[in-house]
DOLOSE-186620 format. One line per 2 residues: their letters; for each residue x, y, z of C-alpha. Coordinates in pm, whole numbers, plus 50000, padded with zeros to 5 digits. Layout:
N
a> X,Y,Z ~ ...;
% end
This chain:
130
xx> 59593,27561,11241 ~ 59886,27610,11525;
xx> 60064,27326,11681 ~ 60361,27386,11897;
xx> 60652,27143,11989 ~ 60713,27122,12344;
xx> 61032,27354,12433 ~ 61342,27189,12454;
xx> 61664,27241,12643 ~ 61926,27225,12474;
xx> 62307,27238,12587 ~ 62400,27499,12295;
xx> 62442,27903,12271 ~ 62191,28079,12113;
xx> 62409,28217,11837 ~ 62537,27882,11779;
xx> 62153,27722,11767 ~ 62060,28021,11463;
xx> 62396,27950,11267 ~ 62282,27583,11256;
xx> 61931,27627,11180 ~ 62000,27887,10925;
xx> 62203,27614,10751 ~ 61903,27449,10538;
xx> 62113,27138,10566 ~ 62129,27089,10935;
xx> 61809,27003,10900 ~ 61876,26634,10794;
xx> 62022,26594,11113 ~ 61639,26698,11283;
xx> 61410,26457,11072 ~ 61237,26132,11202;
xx> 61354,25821,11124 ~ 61125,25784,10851;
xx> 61255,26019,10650 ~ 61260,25911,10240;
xx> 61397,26160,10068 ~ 61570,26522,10175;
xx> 61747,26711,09926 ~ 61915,27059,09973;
xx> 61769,27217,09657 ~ 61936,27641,09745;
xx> 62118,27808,10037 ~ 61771,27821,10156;
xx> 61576,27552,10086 ~ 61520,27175,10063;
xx> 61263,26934,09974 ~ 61220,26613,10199;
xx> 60989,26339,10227 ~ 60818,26122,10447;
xx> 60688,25737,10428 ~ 60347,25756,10345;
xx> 60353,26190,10318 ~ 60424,26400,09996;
xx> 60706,26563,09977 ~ 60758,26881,10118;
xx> 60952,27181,10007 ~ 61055,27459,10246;
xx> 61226,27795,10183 ~ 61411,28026,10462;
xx> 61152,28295,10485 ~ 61271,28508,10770;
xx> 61553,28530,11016 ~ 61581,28740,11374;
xx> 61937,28693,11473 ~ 61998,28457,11737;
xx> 61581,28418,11851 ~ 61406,28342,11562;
xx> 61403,28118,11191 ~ 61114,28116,10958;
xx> 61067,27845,10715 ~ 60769,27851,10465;
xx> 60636,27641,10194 ~ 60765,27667,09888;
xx> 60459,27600,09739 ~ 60110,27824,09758;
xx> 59919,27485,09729 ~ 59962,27408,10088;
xx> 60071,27763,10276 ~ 60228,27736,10616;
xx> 60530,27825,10821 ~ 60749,27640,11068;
xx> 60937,27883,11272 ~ 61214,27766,11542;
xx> 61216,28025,11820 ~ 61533,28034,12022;
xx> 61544,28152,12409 ~ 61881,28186,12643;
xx> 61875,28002,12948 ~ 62274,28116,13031;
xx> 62577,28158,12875 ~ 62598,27774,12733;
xx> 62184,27725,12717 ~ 61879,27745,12510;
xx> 61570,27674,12525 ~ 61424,27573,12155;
xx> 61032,27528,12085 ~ 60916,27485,11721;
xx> 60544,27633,11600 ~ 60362,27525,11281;
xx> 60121,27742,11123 ~ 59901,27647,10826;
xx> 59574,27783,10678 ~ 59386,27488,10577;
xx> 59036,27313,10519 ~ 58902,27166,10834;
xx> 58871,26832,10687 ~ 59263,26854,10573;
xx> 59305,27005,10926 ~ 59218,26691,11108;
xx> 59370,26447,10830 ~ 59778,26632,10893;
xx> 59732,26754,11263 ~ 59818,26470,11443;
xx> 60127,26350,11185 ~ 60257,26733,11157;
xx> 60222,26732,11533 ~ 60442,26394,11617;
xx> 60686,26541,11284 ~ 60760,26869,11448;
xx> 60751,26718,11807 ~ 61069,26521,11676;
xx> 61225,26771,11533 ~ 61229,26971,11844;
xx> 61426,26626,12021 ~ 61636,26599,11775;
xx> 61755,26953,11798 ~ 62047,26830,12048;
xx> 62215,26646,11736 ~ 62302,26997,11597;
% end
């Protein structure tokens, strides 16, 4: 399964949009309101929580410096990655769009799609409280 945020302009450098990203606990700052629980567990991971959702921990998988972070799961029950992808605009812009990929059964496919969707979707409007 891939679902992609919408891009988002955002009125941020590049470098300054990969520092903050690669700081597991900028993320906090990203999550929907109904967030229950986040927890910076490592420098590169966290577990978080949403009402009516398992919780969820993710680990910094890969960085490209200044374009690209890769979070995964941390677990091999559910395996997918969320990776930010980071495109200059100008000298003060970026343009941020968010992709989830996830191997999973169709019938879990169509259960998460549309609340992974709306969860990533937010993320990616959020991304101006950095």
């Amino acid at each position: 399964m891939n679902l992609e945020s919408p891009k988002v302009t955002v009125e941020k450098t590049t470098q300054y949009l990969f520092d903050s990203l690669c700081d597991v606990r900028n993320f906090e700052k990203l999550m929907p309101d109904s967030i229950s629980k986040f927890e910076v567990t490592g420098d590169d991971s966290f577990i978080f929580g949403l009402k009516g959702m398992p919780e969820i921990k993710l680990k910094m998988k890969e960085t490209v410096p200044t374009n690209k972070v890769v979070l995964g799961a941390a677990s091999d029950k559910l395996p997918f990655t969320l990776t930010g992808t980071i495109v200059p605009l100008s000298e003060t812009k970026s343009e941020v769009q968010l992709t989830f990929n996830g191997e999973f059964n169709p019938m879990m496919a169509m259960m998460i799609k549309g609340p992974i969707s709306k969860f990533i979707e937010t993320l990616s409007e959020n991304m101006h409280k950095l």
